[in-house]
Structure formats: C-alpha cells, structure tokens
C-alpha positions in Angstrom: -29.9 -48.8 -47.2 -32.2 -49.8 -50.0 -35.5 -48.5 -48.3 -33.8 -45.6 -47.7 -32.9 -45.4 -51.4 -36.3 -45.6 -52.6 -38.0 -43.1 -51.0 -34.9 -40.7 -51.6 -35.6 -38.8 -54.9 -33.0 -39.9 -57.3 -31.6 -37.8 -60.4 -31.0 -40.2 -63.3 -29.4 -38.9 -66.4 -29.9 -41.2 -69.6 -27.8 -40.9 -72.3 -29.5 -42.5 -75.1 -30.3 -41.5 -78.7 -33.6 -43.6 -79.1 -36.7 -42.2 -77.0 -38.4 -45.2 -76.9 -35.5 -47.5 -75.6 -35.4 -44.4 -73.0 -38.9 -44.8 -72.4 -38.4 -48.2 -71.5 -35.9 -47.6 -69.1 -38.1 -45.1 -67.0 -40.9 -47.6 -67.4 -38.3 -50.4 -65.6 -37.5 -47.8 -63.0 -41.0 -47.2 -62.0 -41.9 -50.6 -61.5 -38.8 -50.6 -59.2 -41.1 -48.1 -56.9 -38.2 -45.8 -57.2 -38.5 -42.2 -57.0 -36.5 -40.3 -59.4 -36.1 -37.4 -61.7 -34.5 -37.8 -65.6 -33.3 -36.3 -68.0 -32.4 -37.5 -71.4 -29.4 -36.4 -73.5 -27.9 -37.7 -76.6 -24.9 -35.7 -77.8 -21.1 -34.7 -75.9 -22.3 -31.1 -75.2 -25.6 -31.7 -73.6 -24.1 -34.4 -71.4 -21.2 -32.5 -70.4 -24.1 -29.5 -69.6 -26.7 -31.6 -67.5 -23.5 -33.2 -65.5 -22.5 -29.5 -64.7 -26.4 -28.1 -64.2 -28.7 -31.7 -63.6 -26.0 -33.0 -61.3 -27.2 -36.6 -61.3 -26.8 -39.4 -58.8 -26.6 -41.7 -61.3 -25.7 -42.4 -65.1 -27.5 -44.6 -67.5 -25.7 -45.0 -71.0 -26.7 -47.1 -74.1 -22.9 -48.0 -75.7 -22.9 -46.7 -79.0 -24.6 -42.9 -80.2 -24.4 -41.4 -83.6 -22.2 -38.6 -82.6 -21.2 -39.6 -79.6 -20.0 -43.2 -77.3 -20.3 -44.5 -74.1 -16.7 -45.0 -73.0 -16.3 -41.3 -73.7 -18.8 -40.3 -71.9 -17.5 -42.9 -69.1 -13.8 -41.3 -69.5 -15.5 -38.3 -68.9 -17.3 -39.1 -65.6 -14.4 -40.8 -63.7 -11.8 -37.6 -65.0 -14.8 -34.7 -63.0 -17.0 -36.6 -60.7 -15.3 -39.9 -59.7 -17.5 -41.1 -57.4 -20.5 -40.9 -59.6 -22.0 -44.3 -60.6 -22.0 -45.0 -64.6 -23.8 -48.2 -65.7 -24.4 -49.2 -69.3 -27.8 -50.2 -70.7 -27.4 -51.5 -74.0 -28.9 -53.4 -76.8 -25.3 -56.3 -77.1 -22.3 -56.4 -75.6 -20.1 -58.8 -76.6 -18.1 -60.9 -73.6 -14.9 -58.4 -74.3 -16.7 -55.1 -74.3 -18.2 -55.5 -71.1 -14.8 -56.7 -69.4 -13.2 -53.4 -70.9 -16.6 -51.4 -69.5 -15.9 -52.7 -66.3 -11.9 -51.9 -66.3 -12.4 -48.5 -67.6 -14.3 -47.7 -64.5 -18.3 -48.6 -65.0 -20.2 -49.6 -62.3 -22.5 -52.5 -64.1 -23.9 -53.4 -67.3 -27.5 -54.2 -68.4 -28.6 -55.9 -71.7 -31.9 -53.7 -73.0 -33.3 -57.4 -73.3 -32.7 -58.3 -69.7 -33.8 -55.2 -67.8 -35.5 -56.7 -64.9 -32.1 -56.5 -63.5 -31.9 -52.5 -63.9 -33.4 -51.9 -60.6 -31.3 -54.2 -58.6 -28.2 -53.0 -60.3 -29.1 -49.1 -59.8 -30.6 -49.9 -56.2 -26.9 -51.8 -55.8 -24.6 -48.9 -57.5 -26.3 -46.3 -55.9 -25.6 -47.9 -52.2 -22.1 -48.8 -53.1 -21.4 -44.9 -54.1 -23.1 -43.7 -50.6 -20.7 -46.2 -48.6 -18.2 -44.7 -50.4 -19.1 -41.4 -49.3 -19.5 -42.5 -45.8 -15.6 -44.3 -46.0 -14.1 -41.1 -47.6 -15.6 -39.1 -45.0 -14.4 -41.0 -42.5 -11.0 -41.5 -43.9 -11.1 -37.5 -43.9 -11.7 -37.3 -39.9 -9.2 -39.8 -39.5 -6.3 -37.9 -41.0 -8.1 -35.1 -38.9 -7.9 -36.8 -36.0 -4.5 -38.0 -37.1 -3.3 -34.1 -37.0 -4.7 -33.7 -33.7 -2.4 -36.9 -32.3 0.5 -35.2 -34.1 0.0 -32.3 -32.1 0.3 -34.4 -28.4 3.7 -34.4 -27.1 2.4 -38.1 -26.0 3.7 -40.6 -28.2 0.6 -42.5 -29.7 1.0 -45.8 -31.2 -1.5 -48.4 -33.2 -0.3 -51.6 -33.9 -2.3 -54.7 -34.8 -3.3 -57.8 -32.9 0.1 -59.2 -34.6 2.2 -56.1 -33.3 2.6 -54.9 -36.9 2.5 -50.6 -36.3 -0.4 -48.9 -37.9 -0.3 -45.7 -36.8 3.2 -44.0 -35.2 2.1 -39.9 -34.4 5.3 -37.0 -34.4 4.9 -37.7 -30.2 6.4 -41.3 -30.8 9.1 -40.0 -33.4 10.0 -37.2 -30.9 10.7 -39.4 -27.8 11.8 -42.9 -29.7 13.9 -41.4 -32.4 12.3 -43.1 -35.3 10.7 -41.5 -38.2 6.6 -42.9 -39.2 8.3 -44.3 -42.5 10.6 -46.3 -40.9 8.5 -47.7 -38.7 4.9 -48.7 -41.0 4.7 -52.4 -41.4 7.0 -53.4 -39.4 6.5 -55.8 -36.0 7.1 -53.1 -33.3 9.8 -55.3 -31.7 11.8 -54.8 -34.8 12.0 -51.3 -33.5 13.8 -52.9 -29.9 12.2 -50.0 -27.7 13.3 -52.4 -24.9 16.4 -53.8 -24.0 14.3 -56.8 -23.0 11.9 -57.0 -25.6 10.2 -59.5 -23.3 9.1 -57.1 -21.4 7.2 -55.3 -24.2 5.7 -58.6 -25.5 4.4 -59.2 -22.1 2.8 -56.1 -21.7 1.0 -56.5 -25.2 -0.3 -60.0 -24.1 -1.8 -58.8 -20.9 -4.0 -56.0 -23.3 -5.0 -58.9 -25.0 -6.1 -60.8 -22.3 -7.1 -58.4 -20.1 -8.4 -56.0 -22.6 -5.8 -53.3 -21.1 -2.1 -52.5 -19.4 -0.7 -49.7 -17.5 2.9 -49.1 -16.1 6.4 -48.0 -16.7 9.3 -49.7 -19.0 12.4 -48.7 -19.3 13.0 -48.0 -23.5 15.7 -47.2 -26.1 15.7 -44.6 -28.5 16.9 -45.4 -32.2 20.0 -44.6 -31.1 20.2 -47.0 -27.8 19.7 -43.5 -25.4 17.8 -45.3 -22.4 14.9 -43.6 -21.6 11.3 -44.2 -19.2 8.2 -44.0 -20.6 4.7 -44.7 -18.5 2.7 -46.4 -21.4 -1.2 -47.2 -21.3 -2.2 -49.9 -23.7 -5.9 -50.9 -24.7 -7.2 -52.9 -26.8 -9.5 -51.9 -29.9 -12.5 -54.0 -30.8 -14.5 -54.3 -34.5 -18.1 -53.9 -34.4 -18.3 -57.7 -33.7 -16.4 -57.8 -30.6 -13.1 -59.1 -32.0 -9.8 -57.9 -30.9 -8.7 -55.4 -34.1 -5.4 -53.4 -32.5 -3.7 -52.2 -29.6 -3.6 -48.7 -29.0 -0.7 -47.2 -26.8 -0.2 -44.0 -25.1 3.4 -43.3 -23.9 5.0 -40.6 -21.8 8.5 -39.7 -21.1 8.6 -39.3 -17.9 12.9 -39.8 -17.5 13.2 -36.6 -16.2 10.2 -36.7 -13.9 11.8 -39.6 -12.8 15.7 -37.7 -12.7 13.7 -34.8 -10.3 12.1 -37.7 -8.1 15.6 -39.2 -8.0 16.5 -36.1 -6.7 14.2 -36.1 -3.8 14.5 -39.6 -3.1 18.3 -39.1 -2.6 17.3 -35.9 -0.2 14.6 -38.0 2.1 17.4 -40.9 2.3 20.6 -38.5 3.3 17.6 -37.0 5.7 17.0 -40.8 7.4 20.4 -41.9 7.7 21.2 -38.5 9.2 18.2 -38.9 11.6 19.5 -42.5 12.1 22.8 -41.3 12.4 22.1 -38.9 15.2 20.5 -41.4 17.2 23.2 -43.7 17.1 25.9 -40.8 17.8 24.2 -40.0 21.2 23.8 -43.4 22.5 27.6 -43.7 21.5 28.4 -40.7 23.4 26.0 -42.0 26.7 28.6 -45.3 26.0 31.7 -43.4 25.6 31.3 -40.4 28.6 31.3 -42.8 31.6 34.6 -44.7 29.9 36.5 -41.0 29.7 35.6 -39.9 33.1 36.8 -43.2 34.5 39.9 -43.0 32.9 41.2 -40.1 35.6 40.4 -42.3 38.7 41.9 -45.7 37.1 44.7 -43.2 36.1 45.0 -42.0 39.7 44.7 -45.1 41.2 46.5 -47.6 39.6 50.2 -45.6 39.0 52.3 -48.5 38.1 53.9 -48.6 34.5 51.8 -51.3 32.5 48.7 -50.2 34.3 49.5 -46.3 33.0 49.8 -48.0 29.6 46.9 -50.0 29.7 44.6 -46.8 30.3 46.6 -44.6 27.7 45.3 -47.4 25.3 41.8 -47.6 26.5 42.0 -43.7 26.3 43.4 -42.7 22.7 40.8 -45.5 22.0 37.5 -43.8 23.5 38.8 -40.4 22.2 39.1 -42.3 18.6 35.8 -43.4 19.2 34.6 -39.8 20.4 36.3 -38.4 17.2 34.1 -40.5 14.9 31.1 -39.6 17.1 31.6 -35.8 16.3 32.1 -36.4 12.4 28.6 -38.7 12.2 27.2 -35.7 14.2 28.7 -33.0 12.0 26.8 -35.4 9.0 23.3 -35.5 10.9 22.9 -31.9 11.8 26.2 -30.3 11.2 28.5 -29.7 14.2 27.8 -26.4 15.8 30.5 -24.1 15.5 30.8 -20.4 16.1 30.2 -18.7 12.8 32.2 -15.7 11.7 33.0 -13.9 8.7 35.2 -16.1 6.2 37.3 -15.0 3.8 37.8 -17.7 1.4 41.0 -16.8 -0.5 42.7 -17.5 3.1 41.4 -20.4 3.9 42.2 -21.7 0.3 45.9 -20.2 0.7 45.7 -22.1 4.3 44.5 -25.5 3.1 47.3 -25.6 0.3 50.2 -24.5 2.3 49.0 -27.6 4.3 48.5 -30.1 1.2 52.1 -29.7 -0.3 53.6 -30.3 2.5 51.8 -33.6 3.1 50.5 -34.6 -0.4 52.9 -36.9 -2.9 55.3 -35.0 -5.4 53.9 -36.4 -8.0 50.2 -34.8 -7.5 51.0 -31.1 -9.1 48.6 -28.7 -7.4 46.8 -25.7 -8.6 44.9 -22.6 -6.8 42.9 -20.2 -8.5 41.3 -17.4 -6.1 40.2 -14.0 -7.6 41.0 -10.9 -5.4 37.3 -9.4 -5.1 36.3 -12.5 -3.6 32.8 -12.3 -1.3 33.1 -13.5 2.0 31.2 -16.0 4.0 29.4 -16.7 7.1 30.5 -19.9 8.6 33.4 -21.7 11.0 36.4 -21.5 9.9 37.8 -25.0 11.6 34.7 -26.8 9.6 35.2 -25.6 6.4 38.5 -25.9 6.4 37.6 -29.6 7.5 35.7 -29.8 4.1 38.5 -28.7 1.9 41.0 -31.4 3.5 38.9 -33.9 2.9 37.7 -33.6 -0.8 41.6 -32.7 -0.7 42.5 -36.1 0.6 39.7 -37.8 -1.6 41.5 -36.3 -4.5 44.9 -37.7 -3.0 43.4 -41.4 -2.8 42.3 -41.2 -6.4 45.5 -40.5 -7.8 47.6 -43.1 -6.6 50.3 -42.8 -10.1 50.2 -39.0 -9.4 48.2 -36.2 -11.4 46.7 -32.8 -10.7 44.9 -31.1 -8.2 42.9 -28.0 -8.5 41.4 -26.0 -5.9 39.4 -22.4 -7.4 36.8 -20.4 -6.2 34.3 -17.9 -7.9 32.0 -15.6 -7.4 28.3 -16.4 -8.6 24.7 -15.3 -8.7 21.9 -18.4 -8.9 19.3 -17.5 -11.1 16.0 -19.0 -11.6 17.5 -21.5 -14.3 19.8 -22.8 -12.6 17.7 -23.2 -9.2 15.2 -25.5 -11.1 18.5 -27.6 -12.2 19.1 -27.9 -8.6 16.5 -28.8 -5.8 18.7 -27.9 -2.9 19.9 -24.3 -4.8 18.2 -20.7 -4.2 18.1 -17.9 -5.7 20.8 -15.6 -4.7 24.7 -15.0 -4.0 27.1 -17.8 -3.7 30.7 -18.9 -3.5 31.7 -22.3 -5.4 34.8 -23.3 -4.4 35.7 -26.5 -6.9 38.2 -29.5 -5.6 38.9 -31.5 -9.0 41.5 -34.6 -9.7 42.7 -36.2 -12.6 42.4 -39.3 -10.9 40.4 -42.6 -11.8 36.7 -41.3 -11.2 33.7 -42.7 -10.1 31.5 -45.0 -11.4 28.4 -43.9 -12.6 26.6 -46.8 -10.3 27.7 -45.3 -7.1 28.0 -41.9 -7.3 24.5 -41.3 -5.6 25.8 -42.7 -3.0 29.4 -41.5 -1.7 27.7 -39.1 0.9 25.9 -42.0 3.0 28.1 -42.4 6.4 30.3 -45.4 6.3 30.0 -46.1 2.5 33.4 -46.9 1.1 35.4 -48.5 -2.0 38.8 -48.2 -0.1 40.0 -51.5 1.3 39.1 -52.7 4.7 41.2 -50.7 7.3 41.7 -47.5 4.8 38.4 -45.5 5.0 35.8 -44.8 7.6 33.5 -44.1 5.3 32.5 -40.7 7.1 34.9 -38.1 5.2 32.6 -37.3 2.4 29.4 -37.6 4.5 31.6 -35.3 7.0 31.7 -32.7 4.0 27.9 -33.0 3.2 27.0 -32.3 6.9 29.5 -29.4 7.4 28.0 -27.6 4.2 24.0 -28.8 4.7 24.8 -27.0 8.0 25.8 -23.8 5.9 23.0 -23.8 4.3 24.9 -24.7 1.0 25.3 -27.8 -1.0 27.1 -29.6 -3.2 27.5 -31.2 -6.7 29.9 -34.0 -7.9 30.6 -34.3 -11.6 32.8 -37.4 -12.1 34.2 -39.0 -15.5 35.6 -42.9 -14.9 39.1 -42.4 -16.0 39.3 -38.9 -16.4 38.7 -37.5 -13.1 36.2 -35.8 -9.9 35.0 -32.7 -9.6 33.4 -31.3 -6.6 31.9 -28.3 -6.3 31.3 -26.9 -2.9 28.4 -23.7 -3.2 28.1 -21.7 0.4 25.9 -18.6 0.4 27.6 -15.7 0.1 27.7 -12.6 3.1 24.6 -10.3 2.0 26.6 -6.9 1.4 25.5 -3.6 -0.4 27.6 -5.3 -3.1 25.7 -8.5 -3.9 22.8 -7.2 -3.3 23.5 -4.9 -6.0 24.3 -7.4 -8.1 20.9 -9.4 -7.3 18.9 -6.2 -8.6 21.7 -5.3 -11.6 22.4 -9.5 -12.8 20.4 -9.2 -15.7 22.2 -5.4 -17.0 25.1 -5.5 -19.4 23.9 -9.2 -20.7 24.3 -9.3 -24.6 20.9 -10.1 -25.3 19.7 -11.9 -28.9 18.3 -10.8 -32.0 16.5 -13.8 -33.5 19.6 -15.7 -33.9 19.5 -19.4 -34.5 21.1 -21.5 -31.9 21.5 -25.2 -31.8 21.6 -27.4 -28.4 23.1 -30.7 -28.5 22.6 -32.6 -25.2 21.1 -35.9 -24.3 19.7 -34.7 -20.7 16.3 -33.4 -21.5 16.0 -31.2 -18.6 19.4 -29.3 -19.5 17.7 -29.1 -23.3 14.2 -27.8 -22.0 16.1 -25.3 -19.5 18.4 -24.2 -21.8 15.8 -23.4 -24.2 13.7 -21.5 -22.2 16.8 -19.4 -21.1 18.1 -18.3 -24.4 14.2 -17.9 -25.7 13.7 -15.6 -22.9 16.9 -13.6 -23.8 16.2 -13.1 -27.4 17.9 -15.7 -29.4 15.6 -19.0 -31.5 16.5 -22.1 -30.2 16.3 -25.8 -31.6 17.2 -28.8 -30.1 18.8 -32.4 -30.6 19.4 -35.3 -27.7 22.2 -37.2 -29.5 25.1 -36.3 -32.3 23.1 -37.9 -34.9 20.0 -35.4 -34.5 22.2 -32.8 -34.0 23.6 -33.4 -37.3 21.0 -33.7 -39.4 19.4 -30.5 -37.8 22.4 -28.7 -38.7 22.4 -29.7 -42.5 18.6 -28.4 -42.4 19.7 -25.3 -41.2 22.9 -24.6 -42.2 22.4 -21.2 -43.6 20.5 -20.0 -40.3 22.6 -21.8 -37.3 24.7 -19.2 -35.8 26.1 -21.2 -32.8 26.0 -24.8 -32.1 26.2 -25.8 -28.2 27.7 -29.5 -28.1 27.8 -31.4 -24.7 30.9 -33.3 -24.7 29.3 -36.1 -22.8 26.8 -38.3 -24.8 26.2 -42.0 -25.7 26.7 -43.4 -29.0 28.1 -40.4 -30.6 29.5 -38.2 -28.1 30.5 -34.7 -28.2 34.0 -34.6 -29.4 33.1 -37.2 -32.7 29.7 -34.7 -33.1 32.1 -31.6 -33.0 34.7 -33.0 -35.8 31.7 -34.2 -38.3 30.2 -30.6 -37.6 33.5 -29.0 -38.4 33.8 -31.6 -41.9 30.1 -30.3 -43.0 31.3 -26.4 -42.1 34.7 -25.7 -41.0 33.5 -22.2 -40.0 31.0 -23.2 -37.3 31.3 -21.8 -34.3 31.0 -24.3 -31.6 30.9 -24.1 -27.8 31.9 -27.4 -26.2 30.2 -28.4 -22.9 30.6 -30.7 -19.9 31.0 -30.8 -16.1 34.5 -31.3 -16.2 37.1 -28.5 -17.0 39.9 -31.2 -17.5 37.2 -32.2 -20.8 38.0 -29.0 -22.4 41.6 -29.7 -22.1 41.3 -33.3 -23.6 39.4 -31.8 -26.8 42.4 -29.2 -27.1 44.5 -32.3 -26.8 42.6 -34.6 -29.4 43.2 -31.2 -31.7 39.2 -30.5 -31.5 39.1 -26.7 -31.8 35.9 -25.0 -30.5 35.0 -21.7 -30.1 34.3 -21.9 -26.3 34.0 -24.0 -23.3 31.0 -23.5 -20.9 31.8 -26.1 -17.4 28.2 -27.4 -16.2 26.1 -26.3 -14.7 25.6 -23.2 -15.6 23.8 -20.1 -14.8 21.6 -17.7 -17.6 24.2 -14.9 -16.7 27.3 -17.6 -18.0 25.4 -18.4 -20.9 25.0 -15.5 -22.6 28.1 -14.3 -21.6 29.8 -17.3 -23.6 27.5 -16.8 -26.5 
C-alpha cells in the first residue's frame, strides 16, 4: 500500500501561518519521494474554501494561528469530510494537548523539531483512510447483499463457530416466527428450532468437521408450530483458512412433504389393494371346491348330525366368501351394474333402515335438498357405503349422541382440485356421515382405509368396513375425505361424480357468474396449514379482494392491530396449536367488538361448540371449500 501511495499524486493542504515552517514541511515531504500537490492557507475562510475547491487527501495543521486554531479547523473536518486524515505539525505540545488532539478526532501528531517522522506518519494516515474506504465500501455491498437475502423466501442464517447468530434474513423470520432483533447475539439453540436440539448441534459439528451438512430436521416455530425445513450448512473460512461461521440455507418444505404424504398414502392403498386382490383369488380357488362339495356331502350323507356338520362347514365357507367379495370390492371395486341413482332415496332408504336398528340414544339427522343431481353407480354398493360409515358412527358413540347424514350439490374448481390429489374438476355430490362420537386420533387416521386395520377389540371388527367404503367409491370414480376431532367427533365426506346433464354442464360454463367479486378489500387468513393459506390467497386475489396472512393466533393478532383501520374480514380457522381459533376470535373481538369474523374448520359440530362457548362470528365456512363457497360467505 505504501508504494502504491508514493507514486499516487497526493493533495496536501497546510494550514500554517509561517511560510518558512511551511517550507520546511514540503522540504520533509520531498525527501519522503512522495508525489504531492499543496496548498497553503492560514485563515477560517480560505481553509473552509480550498476543503470545498482543493479537495485534499490529507491535512497538515500547525496548532495555534493568529486568527484562527487547529482544533477548529479539526472540528471542522470531522463535522464535512469525516474520513479525511488531519495530523498536527507543530512547534510544542504539551503531554495533555496531544491526548485531547487525538480524542477530538486527529489522526497523528508531529513536533516541527522531529519531522523525520512526517513521512511515516502521512505515508501511515493516508493508508489507514484508504482501508477505511475499502471497509465502508464493503460494509455498503454487504447491506446490499443483505437486501437481496431478505428478498429469498429461503431462510438464510450466519452464525459463528460458537453458534452465536450473525445474520437472521426476513426468509428465517417468515418460516421460524422470530423477528432479527430477537434473535442477534444469541446461541441459536436459545431459539429451540428443534424439539431435540441435539439434533441441530449435531448437524453444526458435522459442518465443522466436514466443512458442510445437508438434510432434513423437523423444527419449531416461536410459537412450538412443527414444521420441516431441508437445511444446507457450510462452513465459512477467513483469508487464513480458519473456520469464521456457518452459513445455513433452510427451506420449508412441510407442505411439499404434506402433498408427498398424499401420494405416498395413494401408492400404499394401491399395493395393499394389488396385494389384496391376489390374496382374494387364491381364497376363492380355496373356497369354490369346499362349496361345490358341500351338495354331494349333503346328498350323501342324510343323517341328522352329518346335515349339521355340513350346515356349519357351509355358513362358514359362505362367511369366508363374504369377506372375499368385500377385500375384492377394496382392490378393484366390486362390479356391479351401474344405473342412474338418485341420492335423496337412497339417503331416505339407508335411514328408515338405521332407526330401526341403531340405539335410542344416537338422535339422527337427514338433510337432502330437492334439486338434488343424480348419479351413476350401483345402488346395492353405495348403499353398502352409507351403512357402514353409518355403523362406524354407531361404534363411536357408545353413551349415545348424533348422527347426520346430508348431501349437496357441488362444482370442484381449480382450487379446490389442488387441495385434493384424487379430485377433478367438475360436478359432484358430497354426501357427509358425521358423529359426535369420540374421534380419531390424529396418529391413525392415515390409516383407517387399509383392509383389516382395526381399534375395535378382538372378535368386534374385520377390519374391511372402511376399506369396503374406499373400494366401492375408488370404483366410482370418487373419493373421500375424513375430518376427525378426538373427542368431538368424525366426519366423512363421501364425493361421487355427478350424472353430466344440460344442467351441470351449465353450471361448469356459468360457476363463476353471479359471484360477488372484491374491490381491494383487506382480508385477513388465520390458518396454520400453509397450503390452505397460499390457496386461499390466490383465490380471493384472483377475485378482487387484498389478502394477508398469519399461521397462528399470535400473528394473526398483531397483523390485525397493524391494520385495523383497513381489515374488512378476518377468516379464523378454528383448529390451531397454541392459540387456537376460538381463544384468537375472543381476543380479536376484545381489540374490536365490530369485526366481522368467519370461523372455520372441518367439522360443522365446531361451529356449534363456538355458539355454545358464546363465541359469536359472523359466519361459518366447513373445510374444504371451494372458490364458489368462499366468496359466497364473504
């Protein structure tokens, strides 16, 4: 830097009232083989002039001047031009002066009688000003830099070799919860983004030794929401090779996961039901020659305990033949003749037949609209279907409570085919079987469809009524959705492709007429599914209306008090973990008691337990639900 220095032409200003102590200082300079340019001042106007015109690199200053002083003329310099070096050359300063010199801001300080260290002190200020340079331009493309990390949806995270966080970018604050305040200093398992911070801590040490980690954790929010992020960690060396930080690049990939989930679940229920059918027909080879025999034993041995023996081997084979033809009807649906269906009958059908058998004290409820659509299907399956969810609901209610059977009409839009892998776009019929009954638990509910999985005691439960009901409607092309609160109750909710008619065809072309669309109204989504958020979103954008969003109560909250003044509707699932809906809606209705609120969840029966806990919304919208619902509700 020094070479550099010298055969850089330097602009030196000199304030100094005596030309010949001047003189001596340019001498000193030259013999320093530096290349400069001067010029020499000695009052406050033509210093404050040459700093404006001259521009120097550098300030020389003798302490005291006739009109004018040195720490002025310092003051000045560090007030305009902060960067510029200002060393003193004078004829005595005491041991105090030069301490205060040196706390008001100047660089060095020469004695007049000692200026063989001139050079090395200009050669030392000017260098120490051009690293400055080069740090405050860097500092400048870092916070550059820094804005462009805000902008990734990524979350991006420094923290040292001692996992103290350096650097936390909006990314990390919108997928973890916590704000870049809250976070700087601190050991980032403080934070507890794991539930076994192990786990974290062993990633970290593999960066280190390895130099860098890849791979999936399962994380909290602030608020304890679990969450999986796919993090890549590396490890950042100084210019000497030593470990400095760890930087870390995470992505939420929970619902990515939630959709492969999805799929997973599909390829399985394909297996087993590919497995299933295998097993069926070889149970069938086992089971024809039994049957058949049974008519020549029959015939040929006629005494009475023989005759009895057969009639048990034979309501035992057609047992066996019965639970043939429901793992059948799971693998590839039972073949039926399909006709035209009118589903209000077979609803009307299927509860004449459950009061009759079903305990007194299960009340039971119907709701079928007259301009029902029909559907294509067999009338004995389906009507299979509806006993079983039927006696489900039965075996779930053991103290008694209430069963609802309803159907709708519906149109599947776009939004509501990409929350549903096995939906398409198009007419349908949902027909909904919910209980008040004990629920299911969350750990098993991906799995009540398998054949022969059960929670009933030994001797109570094939384990083939619900995968019955999965085959039946998979073979209607239709599917189905369980919703299921432990404590609270089941809902399932059967949706069979309705018969293509002039009507629903008309519908399909019309769905979108007579929606009340937005006008830049401000709608807030409270949800902690981040696929129902980003869906939901996008649906209400598309239809006119502004849209922000919060995954928990909290969040919600605190984007309501931001926006108070704008929020026009406030959309709260009633279904969330640490503060769920109904405790989001009452703190809501304490910051505004006129906000209007529409409550959410996938059971109706929720609805009905906010009435009861006196929580007063302005709606209730039962999930999922289509674009066409939506607005309709709004």
């Amino acid at each position: 830097m020094s070479d550099s220095l010298t055969k850089k032409e330097i602009r030196i200003l000199i304030l100094e009232d005596n030309p010949s102590d001047a003189e001596l200082v340019l001498l000193e300079l030259r013999k320093g083989n530096l290349a400069f340019t001067s010029k020499q001042v000695d009052t406050k106007e033509t210093f404050l002039k040459e700093l404006s015109e001259f521009t120097p690199d550098l300030v020389l200053s003798d302490y005291s001047l006739p009109s004018f002083d040195g720490l002025s003329a310092l003051k000045i310099v560090k007030e305009s031009y902060t960067e510029l070096p200002f060393i003193f050359v004078t004829g005595s300063l005491g041991e105090e002066r030069a301490i205060e010199t040196l706390k008001s801001g100047a660089t060095d300080y020469v004695l007049k009688d000692r200026l063989s260290r001139l050079t090395p002190s200009v050669l030392r200020a000017l260098q120490e000003a051009e690293e400055r340079k080069h740090l405050k331009r860097a500092e400048e493309q870092i916070l550059q830099q820094a804005d462009l990390l805000n902008i990734a949806t990524d979350a991006i995270i420094v923290v040292d070799i001692e996992h103290k966080v350096l650097f936390w970018n909006k990314g990390a604050e919108r997928i973890y919860g916590w704000k870049t305040e809250e976070t700087e200093g601190k050991n980032i398992s403080e934070l507890r983004l794991t539930s076994a911070p192990s786990e974290l801590e062993e990633a970290l040490k593999i960066v280190k030794d390895r130099g860098e980690w890849k791979g999936e954790l399962h994380q909290l929010t602030c608020d304890g929401k679990e969450i999986i992020v796919e993090n890549r960690c590396t490890l950042v060396r100084d210019y000497q090779g030593n470990p400095k930080s760890i930087f870390i690049v995470g992505t939420d990939i929970t619902e990515k996961k939630r959709i492969e989930a999805q799929f997973l679940r599909a390829q399985r229920m394909e297996s087993i039901g590919t497995l299933a059918g295998g097993v069926a027909h070889d149970l069938n080879n086992v089971l024809q020659p039994i049957m058949m025999a049974l008519e020549l034993l029959r015939s040929k041995f006629t005494d009475e305990q023989s005759q009895d023996w057969i009639n048990t081997i034979q309501v035992t084979a057609e047992r066996g033949a019965n639970l043939v033809k429901q793992i059948l009807s799971f693998a590839r649906g039972m073949e039926g003749e399909h006709t035209i269906v009118q589903v209000r009958h077979l609803i009307s059908e299927v509860q004449k037949i459950i009061k009759d058998t079903l305990p007194k004290s299960i009340e039971i409820y119907t709701d079928t609209p007259k301009n029902l659509w029909t559907i294509t299907g067999d009338p004995t399956q389906l009507h299979q279907v509806l006993i079983n969810l039927c006696v489900n609901a039965r075996d779930a209610m053991p103290y008694g409570g209430r069963l609802s059977i309803s159907a709708e009409n519906l149109f599947l839009d776009e939004n509501y085919v990409r929350m549903n892998i096995d939906a398409q776009v198009g007419p349908y019929i949902a027909i909904t079987v919910s209980d008040t009954g004990t629920g299911i638990p969350p750990e098993i509910l991906d799995r009540i469809f398998e054949p022969f999985f059960t929670t009933k005691e030994y001797g109570k439960g094939t384990g083939l009524g619900l995968s019955t009901v999965f085959g039946i409607v998979k073979a209607h092309g239709g599917f189905i959705n369980v919703y299921s609160e432990v404590g609270k109750g089941t809902r399932f909710k059967v949706y069979l492709p309705a018969f293509e008619t002039g009507e629903t065809k008309e519908l399909g072309d019309k769905r979108t007429e007579g929606l009340r669309l937005g006008h830049g109204e401000l709608i807030l989504v409270v949800d902690d599914e981040a696929g129902i958020l980003e869906i939901t979103k996008a649906t209400l954008e598309k239809y006119g209306y502004r849209v922000i969003t919060a995954s928990d109560g909290a969040e919600g909250l605190a984007l309501y008090v931001q926006n108070r003044l704008e929020v026009r509707v406030v959309i709260v699932d009633m279904v969330m973990p640490i503060m769920d809906g109904p405790a989001t809606i009452r703190a809501l209705q304490k910051i505004d008691s006129e906000v209007n609120i529409i409550a959410v969840s996938g059971l109706k029966e929720s609805g009905e337990s906010a009435e009861a806990a006196g929580i007063d919304v302005d709606a209730f919208l039962t999930k999922p639900y289509t674009a066409e619902m939506l607005l309709n509700t709004l």
